[in-house]
N, C-alpha and C positions, 0 to 999 in steps of 0.2 A: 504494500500500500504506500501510496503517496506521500508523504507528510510537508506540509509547507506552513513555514513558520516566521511571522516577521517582528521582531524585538526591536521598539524603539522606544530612545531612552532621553527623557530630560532632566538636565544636571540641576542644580542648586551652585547658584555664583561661588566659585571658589572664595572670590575674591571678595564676597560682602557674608561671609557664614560666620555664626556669634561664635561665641565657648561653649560647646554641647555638654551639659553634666550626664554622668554617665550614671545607666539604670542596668544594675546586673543585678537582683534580688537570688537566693537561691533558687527560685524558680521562677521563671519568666512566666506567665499567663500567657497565655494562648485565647483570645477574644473569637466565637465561632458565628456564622451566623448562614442561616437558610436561606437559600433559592428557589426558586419558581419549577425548578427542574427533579424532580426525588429520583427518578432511574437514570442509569447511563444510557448513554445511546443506544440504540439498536446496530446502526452500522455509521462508519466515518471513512472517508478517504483523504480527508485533510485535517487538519490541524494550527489554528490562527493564533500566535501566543504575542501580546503586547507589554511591552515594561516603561511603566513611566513613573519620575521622579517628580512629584507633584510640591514643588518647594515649601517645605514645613506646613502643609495643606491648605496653606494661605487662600488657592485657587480652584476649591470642589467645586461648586458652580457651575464655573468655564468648565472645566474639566469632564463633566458631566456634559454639556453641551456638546463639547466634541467629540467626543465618545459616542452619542447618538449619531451625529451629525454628519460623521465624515463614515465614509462607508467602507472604508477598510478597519477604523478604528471599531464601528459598528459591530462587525466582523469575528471578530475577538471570541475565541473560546475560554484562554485561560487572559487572565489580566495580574501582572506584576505591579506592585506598587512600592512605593519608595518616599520615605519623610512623610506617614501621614499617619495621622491620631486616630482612636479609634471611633470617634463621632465620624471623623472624613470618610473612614474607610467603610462605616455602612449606609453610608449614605451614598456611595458610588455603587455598593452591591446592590442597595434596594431600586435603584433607579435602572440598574441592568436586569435586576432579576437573578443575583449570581450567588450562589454561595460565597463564604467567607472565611479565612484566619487571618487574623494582623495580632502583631506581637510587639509590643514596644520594647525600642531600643532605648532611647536618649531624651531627656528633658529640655524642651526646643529651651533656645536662650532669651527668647522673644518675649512669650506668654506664661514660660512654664510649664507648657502642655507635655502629655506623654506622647513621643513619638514615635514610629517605627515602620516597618516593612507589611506587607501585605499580598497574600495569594487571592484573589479572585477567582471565581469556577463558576462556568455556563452547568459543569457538571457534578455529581455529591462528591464533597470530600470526605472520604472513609476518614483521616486522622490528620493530623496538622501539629507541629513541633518547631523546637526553635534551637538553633544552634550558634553557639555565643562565639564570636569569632575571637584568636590569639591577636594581642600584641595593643593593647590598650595605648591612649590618648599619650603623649606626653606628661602635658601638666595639668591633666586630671582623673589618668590611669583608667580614662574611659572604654570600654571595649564594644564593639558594636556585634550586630547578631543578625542571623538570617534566620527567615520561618520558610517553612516547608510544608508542605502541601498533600496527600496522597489524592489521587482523582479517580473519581469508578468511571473508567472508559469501557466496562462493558467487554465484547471483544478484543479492544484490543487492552485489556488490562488495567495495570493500575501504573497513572502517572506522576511522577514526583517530581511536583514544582517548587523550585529554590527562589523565593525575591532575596537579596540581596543588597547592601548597601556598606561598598568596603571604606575606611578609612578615609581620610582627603591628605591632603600634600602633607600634612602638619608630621605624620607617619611616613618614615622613609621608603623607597620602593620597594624593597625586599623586603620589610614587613607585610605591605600590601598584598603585593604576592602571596603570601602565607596565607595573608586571609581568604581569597582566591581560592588557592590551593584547596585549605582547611574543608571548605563549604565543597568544592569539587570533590573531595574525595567522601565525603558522607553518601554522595550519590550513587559509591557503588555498593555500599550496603543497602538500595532501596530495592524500588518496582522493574517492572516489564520495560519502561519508557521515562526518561529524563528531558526535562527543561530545566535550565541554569538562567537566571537574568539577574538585571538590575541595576544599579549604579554601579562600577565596577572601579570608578575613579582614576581611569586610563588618563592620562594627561599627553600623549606625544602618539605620534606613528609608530613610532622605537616599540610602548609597552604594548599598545596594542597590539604589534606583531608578537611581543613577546607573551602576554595573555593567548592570543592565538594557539601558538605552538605548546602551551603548559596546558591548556584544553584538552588537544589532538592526541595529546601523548596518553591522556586520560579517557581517549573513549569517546570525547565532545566534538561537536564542531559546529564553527561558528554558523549561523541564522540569522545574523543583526543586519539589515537595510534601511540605507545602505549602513558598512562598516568604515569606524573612527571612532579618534579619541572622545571617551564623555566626560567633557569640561567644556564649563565656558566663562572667561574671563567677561568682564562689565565694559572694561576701558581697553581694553586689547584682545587679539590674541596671543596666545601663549607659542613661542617658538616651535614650532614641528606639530601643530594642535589645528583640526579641520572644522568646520563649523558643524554641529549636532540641532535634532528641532528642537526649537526654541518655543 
């Protein structure tokens, strides 16, 4: 069977992001929530996966609008989300009809809101978890987390979707990487079917090829259109950095 998959991602300005206080409790809560849809499919020959970086969920609304709006966006089986609280995050599923996990990472530095990652599903999620990524903040030993997803695709099995949202500059590359890594290798303890997304905080051609290749070696391989770096600077751009939708 076919599968076609189109991941796109919008960043949060490097260059205007607060101090995020960091939320690692011993157990991270898992927020779940019902769709319109209770069985899996009967049959599929595609597969439409979107990940967006909704900036400290400042913009549900819009976001929701385009989501309806645009007919690829429309489209959307599984939906990744990134920096949104968990009022954003069911108010984007109820307005799709989708099931739900969102799991809060980080304490926006804005409002104080809990924030975090988000799987979205046209289809039931059997279970949903969260995995805390290595290599905490600097100067506030913050660590960020991805939640995960199982999907009942029915046929063709059970899918495991990772939103993600790694590190920003403040985290050197090789740490970054790790957290990359960390959340990539959880997925070969999962299901039948893997999706990987998210903010992934590629800044250059360089990691992006280098994310690419640390993928492949794992069994992944890229689906993002088009593929580049996910950043975007306010007042420039960043040397070796493509422009992403905005």
């Amino acid at each position: 069977m076919a599968m076609a998959a189109i991941l796109m991602a919008l960043l949060g300005c490097a260059a205007s992001c607060g101090v995020q206080t960091g939320y690692v409790p011993e157990t991270v809560p898992v927020h779940r929530g019902r769709g319109l849809l209770d069985a899996p499919p009967a049959a599929l020959d595609s597969l439409r996966v979107l990940s967006w970086n909704i900036a400290y969920a400042d913009s549900v609304d819009l976001a929701v609008r385009e989501l309806r709006a645009d007919p690829r966006l429309a489209a959307a089986d599984i939906v990744l989300l990134q920096e949104m609280d968990p009022d954003g995050s069911r108010r984007v599923a109820a307005a799709l009809g989708f099931h739900l996990a969102h799991a809060a990472s980080m304490i926006s530095p804005h409002d104080a809101d809990l924030f975090g990652n988000a799987v979205l599903s046209r289809w039931p999620i059997a279970a949903a978890g969260v995995l805390v990524l290595p290599h905490g903040t600097p100067w506030t030993g913050h660590r960020r987390s991805a939640v995960w997803a199982d999907v009942d695709l029915g046929p063709w099995g059970v899918l495991r979707a990772v939103s993600l949202h790694a590190a920003t500059l403040v985290v050197d590359q090789e740490d970054r990487f790790a957290q990359h890594a960390a959340a990539a290798d959880s997925l070969a303890r999962s299901g039948d079917i893997v999706v990987f997304g998210g903010d992934f905080n590629t800044v250059s051609d360089f990691e992006v090829d280098r994310l690419r290749q640390a993928m492949r070696r794992r069994g992944l391989h890229a689906v993002r259109l088009p593929a580049g770096p996910t950043i975007r600077n306010r007042f420039k751009r960043l040397p070796g950095s493509v422009p992403v939708l905005d």
